[in-house]
VMD Tcl script that draws the C-alpha trace (Angstrom):
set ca {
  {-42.35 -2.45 7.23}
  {-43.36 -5.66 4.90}
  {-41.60 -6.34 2.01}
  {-42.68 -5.19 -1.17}
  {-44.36 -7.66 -3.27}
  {-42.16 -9.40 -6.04}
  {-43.32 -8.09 -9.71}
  {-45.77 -10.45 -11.76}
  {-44.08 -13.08 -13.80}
  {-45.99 -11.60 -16.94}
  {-44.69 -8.49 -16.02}
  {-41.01 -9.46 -15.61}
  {-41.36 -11.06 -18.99}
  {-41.78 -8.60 -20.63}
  {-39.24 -6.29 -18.94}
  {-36.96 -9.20 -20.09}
  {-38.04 -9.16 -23.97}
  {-38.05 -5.18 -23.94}
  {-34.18 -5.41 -22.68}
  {-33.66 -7.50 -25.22}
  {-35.13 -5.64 -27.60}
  {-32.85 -2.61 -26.61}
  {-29.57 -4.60 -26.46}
  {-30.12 -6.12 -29.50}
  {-30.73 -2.23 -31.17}
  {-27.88 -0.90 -29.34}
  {-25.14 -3.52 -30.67}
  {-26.66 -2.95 -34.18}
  {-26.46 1.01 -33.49}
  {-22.61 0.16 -31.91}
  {-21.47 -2.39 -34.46}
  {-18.38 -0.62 -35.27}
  {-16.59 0.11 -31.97}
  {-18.10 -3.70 -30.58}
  {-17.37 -5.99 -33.45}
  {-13.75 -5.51 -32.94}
  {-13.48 -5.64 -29.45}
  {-15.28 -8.86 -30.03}
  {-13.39 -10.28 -32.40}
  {-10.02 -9.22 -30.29}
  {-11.99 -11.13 -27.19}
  {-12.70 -14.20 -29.40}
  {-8.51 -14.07 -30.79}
  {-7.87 -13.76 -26.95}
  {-9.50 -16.65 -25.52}
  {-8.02 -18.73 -28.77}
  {-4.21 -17.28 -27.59}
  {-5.13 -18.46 -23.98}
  {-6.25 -21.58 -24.84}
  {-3.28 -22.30 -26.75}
  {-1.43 -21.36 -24.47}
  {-2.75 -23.76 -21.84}
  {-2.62 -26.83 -23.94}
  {1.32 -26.20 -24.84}
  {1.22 -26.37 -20.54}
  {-0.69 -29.19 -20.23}
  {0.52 -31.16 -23.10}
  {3.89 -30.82 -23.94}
  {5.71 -31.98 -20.91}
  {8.66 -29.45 -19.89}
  {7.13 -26.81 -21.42}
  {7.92 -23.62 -19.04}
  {4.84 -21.69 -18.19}
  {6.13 -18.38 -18.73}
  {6.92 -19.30 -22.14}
  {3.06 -20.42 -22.74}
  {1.78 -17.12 -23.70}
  {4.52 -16.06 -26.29}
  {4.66 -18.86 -27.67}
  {0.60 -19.22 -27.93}
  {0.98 -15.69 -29.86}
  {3.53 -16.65 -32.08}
  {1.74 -20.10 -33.39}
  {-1.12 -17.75 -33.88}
  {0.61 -15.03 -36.50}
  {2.10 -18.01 -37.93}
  {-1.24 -19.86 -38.59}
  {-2.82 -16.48 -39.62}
  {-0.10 -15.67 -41.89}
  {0.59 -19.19 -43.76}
  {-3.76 -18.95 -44.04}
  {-3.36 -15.16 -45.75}
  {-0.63 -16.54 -47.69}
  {-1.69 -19.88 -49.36}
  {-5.22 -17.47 -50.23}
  {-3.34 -15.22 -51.86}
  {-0.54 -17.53 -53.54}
  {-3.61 -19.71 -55.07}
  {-5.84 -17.05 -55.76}
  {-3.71 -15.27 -57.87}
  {-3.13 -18.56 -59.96}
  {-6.76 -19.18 -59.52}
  {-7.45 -15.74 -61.16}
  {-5.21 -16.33 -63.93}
  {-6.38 -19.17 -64.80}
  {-9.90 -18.14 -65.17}
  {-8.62 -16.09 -68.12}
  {-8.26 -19.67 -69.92}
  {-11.55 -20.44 -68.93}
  {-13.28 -17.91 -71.16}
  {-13.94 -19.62 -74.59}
  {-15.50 -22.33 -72.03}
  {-17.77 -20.13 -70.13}
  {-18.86 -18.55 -73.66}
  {-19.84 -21.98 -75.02}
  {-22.04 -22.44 -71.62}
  {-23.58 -19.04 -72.12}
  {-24.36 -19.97 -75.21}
  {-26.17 -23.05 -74.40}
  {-28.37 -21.63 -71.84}
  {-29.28 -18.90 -74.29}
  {-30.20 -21.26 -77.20}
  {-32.48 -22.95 -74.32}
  {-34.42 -20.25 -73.09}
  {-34.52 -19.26 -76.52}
  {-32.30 -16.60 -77.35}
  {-30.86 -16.46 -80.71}
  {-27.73 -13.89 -80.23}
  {-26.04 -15.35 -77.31}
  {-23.66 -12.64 -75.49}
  {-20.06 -13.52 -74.63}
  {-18.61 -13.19 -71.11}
  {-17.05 -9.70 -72.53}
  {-19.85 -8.08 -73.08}
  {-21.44 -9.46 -69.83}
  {-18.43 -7.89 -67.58}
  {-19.19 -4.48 -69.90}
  {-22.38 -4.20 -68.67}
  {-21.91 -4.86 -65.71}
  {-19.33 -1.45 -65.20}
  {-17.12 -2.99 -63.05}
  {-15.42 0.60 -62.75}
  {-18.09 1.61 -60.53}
  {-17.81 -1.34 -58.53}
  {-13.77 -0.73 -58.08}
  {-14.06 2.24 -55.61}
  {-16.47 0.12 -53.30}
  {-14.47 -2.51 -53.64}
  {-11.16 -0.45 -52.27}
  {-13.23 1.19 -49.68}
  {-14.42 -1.80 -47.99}
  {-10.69 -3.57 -48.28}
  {-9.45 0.28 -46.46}
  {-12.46 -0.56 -43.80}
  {-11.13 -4.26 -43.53}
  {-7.43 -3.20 -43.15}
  {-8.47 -0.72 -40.92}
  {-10.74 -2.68 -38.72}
  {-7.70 -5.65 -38.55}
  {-5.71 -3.27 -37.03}
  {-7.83 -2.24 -34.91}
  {-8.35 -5.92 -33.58}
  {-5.38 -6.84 -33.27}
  {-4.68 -3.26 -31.46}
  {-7.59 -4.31 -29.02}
  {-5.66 -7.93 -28.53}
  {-2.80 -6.41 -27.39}
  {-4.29 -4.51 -24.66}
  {-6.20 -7.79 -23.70}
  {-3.17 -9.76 -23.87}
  {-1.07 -7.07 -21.37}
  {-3.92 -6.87 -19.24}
  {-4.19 -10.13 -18.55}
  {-2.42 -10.24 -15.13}
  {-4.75 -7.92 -13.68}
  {-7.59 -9.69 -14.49}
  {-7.75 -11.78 -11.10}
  {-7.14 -8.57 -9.23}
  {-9.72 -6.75 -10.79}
  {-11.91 -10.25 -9.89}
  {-11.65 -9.73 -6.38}
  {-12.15 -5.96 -6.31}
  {-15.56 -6.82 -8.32}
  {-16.52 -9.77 -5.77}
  {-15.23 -9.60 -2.48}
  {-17.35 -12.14 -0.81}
  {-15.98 -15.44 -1.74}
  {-18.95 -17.41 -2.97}
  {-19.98 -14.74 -5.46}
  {-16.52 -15.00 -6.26}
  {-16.40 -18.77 -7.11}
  {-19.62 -18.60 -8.69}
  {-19.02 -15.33 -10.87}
  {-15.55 -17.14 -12.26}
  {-17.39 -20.24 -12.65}
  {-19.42 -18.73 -15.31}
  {-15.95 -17.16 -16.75}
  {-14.27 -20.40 -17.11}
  {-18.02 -21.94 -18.74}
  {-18.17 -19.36 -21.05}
  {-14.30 -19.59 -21.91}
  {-14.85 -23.91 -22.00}
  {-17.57 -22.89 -25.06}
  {-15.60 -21.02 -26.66}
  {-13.14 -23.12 -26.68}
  {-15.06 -26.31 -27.68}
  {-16.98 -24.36 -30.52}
  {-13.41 -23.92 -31.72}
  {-12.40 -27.49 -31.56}
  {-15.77 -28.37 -33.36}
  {-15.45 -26.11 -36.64}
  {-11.33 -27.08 -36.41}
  {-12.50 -31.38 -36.44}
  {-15.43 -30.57 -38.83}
  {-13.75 -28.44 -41.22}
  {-10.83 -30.76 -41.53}
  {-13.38 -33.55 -42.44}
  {-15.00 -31.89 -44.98}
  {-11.50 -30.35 -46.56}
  {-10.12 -33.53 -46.47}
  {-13.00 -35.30 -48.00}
  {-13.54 -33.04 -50.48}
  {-9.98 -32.48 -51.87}
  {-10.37 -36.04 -52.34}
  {-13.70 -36.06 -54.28}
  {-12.15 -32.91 -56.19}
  {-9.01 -35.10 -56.96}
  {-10.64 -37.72 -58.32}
  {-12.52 -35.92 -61.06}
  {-9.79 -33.69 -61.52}
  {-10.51 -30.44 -60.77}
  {-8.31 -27.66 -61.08}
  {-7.04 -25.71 -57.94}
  {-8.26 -28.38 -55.44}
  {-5.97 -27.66 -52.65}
  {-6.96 -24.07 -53.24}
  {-11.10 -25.28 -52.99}
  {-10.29 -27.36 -50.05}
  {-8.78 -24.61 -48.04}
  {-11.14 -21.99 -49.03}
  {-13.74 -25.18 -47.84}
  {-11.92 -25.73 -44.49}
  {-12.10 -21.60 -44.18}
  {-15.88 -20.94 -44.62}
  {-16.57 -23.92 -42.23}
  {-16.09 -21.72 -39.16}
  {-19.55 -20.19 -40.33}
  {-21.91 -21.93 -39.67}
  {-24.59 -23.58 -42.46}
  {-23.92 -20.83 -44.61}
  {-19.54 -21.88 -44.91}
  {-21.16 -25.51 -46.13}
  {-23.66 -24.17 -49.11}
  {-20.44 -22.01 -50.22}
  {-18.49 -25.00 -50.29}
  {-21.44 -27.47 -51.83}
  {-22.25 -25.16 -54.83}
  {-18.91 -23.30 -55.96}
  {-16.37 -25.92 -57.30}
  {-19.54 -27.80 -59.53}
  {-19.63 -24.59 -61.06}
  {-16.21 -24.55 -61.62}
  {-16.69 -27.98 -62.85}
  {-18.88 -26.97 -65.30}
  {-16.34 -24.41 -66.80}
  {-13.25 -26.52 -66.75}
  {-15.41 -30.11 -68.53}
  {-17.77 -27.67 -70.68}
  {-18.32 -31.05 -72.73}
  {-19.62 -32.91 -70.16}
  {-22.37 -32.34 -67.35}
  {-20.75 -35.76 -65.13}
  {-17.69 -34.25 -63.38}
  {-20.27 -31.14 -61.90}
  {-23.09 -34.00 -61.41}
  {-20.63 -35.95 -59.52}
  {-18.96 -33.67 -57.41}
  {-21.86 -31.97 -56.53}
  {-23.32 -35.56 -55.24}
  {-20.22 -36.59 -53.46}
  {-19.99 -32.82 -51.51}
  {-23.73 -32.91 -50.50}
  {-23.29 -36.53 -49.13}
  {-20.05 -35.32 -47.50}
  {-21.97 -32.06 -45.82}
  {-25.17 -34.04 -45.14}
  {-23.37 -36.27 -42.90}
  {-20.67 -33.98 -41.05}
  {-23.93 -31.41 -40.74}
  {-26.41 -33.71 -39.84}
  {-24.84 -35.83 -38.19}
  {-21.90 -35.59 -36.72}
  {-21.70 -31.67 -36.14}
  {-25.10 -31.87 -34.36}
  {-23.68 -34.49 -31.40}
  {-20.83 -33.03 -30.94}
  {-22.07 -29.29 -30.37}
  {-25.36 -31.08 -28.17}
  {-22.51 -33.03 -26.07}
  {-20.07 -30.20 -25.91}
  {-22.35 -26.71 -26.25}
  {-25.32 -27.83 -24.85}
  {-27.34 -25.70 -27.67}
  {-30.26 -26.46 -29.55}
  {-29.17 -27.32 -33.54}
  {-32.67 -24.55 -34.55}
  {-31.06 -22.24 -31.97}
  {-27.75 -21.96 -34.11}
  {-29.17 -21.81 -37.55}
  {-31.66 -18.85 -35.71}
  {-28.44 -17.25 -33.48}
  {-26.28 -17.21 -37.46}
  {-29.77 -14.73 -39.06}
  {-29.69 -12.51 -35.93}
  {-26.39 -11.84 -35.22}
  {-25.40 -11.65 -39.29}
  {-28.28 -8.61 -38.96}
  {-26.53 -7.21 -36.36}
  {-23.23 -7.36 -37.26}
  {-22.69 -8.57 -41.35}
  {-19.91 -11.85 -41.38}
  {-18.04 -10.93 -38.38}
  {-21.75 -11.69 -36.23}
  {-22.09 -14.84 -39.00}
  {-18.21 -15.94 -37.33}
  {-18.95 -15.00 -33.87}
  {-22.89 -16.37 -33.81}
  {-22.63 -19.59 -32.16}
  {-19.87 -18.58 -28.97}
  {-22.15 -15.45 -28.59}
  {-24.84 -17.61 -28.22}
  {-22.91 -20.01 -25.59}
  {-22.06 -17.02 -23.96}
  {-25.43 -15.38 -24.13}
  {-26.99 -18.35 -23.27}
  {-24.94 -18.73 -20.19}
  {-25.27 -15.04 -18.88}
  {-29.46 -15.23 -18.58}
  {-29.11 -18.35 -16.86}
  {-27.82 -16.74 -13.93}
  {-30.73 -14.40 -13.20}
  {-34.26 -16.17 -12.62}
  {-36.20 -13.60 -14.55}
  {-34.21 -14.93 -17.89}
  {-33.14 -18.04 -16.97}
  {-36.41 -19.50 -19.05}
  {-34.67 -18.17 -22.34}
  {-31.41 -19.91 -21.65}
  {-33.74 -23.00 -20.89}
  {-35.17 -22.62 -24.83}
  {-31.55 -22.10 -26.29}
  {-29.90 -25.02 -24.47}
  {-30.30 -28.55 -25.92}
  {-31.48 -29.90 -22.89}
  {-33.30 -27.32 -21.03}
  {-30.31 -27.29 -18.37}
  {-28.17 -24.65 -19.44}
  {-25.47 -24.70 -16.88}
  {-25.39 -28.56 -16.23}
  {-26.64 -28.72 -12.93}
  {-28.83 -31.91 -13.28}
  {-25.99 -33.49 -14.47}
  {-23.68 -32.61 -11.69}
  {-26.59 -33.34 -9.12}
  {-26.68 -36.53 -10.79}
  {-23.51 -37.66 -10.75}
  {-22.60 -36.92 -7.00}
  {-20.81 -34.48 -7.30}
  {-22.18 -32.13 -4.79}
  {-25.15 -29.92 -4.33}
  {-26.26 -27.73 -6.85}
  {-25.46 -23.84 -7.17}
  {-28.46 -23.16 -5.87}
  {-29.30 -26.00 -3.30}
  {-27.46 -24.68 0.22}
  {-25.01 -27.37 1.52}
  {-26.37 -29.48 4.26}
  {-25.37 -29.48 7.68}
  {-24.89 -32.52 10.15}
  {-27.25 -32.96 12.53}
  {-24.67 -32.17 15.45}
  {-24.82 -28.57 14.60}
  {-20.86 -28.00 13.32}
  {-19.99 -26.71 10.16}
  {-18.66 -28.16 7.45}
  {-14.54 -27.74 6.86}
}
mol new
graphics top color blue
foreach p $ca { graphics top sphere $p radius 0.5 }
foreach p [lrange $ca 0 end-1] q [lrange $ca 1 end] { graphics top cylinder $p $q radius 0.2 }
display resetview
């Protein structure tokens, strides 16, 4: 009995963009159970990675003591970060109180420009805005952020104790050793992006922080360590973290110098030279060198997975992508949209490793001699 014939290309196209279609409508209809899970996955690989350079960099260092220890730096990063938000912020908040016959005196310059005779204060601006009816939304969605932190770091604790069984349940899944190698291979690639998508926001973050707090120094801004950090924060999101950062503290600067424009003018200069660079240029080599994804492909993966998921997608975007990304370039029927998201249309690195000697690639078989015997 012949074969049955393989399905046209046009046709497995579209099968392809119709199951994307559907996955992408069933994570939006699923955003509550999967956006922790992912988030306790993302925490996860962070503790594990951690964990493996205390191992491999600290010499001594017992192994058994790598994961604890990984966990602990982790609350203790998480927790000084909570803290030093809410320590500043609460001086922050009290010190906009100060800031009031400022931000009337701006008001009433832009009225008197646009015209208006009777300028309102900031008083009666907060009065009609009701912010009584904004105060039960705003405790319901810090009950649905509590609530969904627990729940995350519930998740990461069942990740964390499973752990040991993951190589078990590895060879259950894939008995056959080369589906094996080549099913962890993708593991440990996905894991590597991660992992360098971390590294990349960390380096690029602490640039711009560091600049900053030293542009914001200089003209003498209030709360600059409290700008910086909040700076160094919003980095991990992608584009949108930088025009947070770029626009916020020249506003600030308006209300603190309300008698001059040259503070605001200047340290809204010195932040979009400081963004333009890290964004343009350094942030764009390093994730081309280290992701391997196209710089239009992360501005495009931050709009669709913010739809799908609010900030926690707008986090998550870019290792979702890497991971994405990775996935349909191990099936040929979708391995032409990992080609268009990679940075060089060779999504898993294979040209490279061809190049470079380093054996065949995944999907070239191994040669045999000529003599007939098998390789060792």
């Amino acid at each position: 009995m012949p074969a049955p014939a393989p399905p046209p290309v046009t046709t497995r196209n579209a099968v392809v963009f119709l199951a994307v279609i559907a996955g992408g409508a069933a994570m939006y209809w699923m955003q509550d159970i999967l956006t922790p899970l992912a988030l306790a996955v993302f925490l996860a690989v962070m503790v594990d990675s951690f964990a493996r350079v205390l191992t491999m960099r600290v010499p001594g260092f017992p192994r058994t003591m790598a994961l604890p220890a990984a966990v602990v730096i982790s609350i203790l990063l998480f927790g000084v970060s909570f803290w030093v938000v809410i320590d500043n912020g609460r001086g922050f908040f009290d010190q906009m109180k100060d800031y009031a016959p400022h931000l009337n005196g701006i008001i009433a310059k832009i009225a008197h420009a646009i015209g208006i005779q009777i300028a309102p204060t900031i008083d009666s601006l907060i009065n009609q805005l009701n912010p009584k009816a904004f105060i039960g939304q705003a405790a319901q969605s810090f009950g649905n952020f509590a609530s969904s932190a627990v729940l995350v770091l519930i998740y990461l604790g069942f990740i964390i104790a499973s752990r040991r069984g993951f190589a078990r349940k590895i060879v259950s899944l894939f008995p056959h050793h080369p589906e094996r190698e080549r099913n962890m291979k993708l593991f440990q690639s996905i894991r590597d992006g991660v992992e360098q998508y971390l590294w990349i926001q960390t380096v690029t973050g602490l640039m711009i922080a560091v600049a900053a707090w030293v542009v914001m120094m200089l003209v003498r801004l209030d709360n600059a360590f409290f700008w910086a950090f909040l700076i160094f924060l919003a980095a991990y999101i992608p584009i949108l973290g930088g025009a947070i950062g770029c626009f916020l503290p020249p506003l600030f600067a308006l209300v603190q110098f309300p008698d001059s424009f040259w503070p605001a003018i200047i340290l809204f200069a010195a932040l979009q030279a400081i963004f333009f660079i890290v964004g343009n240029v350094i942030l764009p080599r390093m994730q081309g060198d280290s992701l391997n994804m196209d710089p239009t492909v992360v501005l495009l993966s931050l709009a669709v997975w913010g739809a799908l998921w609010g900030v926690p997608g707008m986090f998550l975007s870019t290792p979702l992508t890497v991971a994405v990304m990775l996935i349909l370039a191990q099936f040929e029927g979708s391995r032409w949209i990992a080609i268009l998201l990679s940075e060089d249309g060779d999504p898993q690195g294979e040209r490279m490793l061809s190049g470079k000697g380093h054996g065949p690639a995944p999907d070239e078989p191994a040669k045999t001699p000529s003599s007939g015997k098998k390789h060792p």
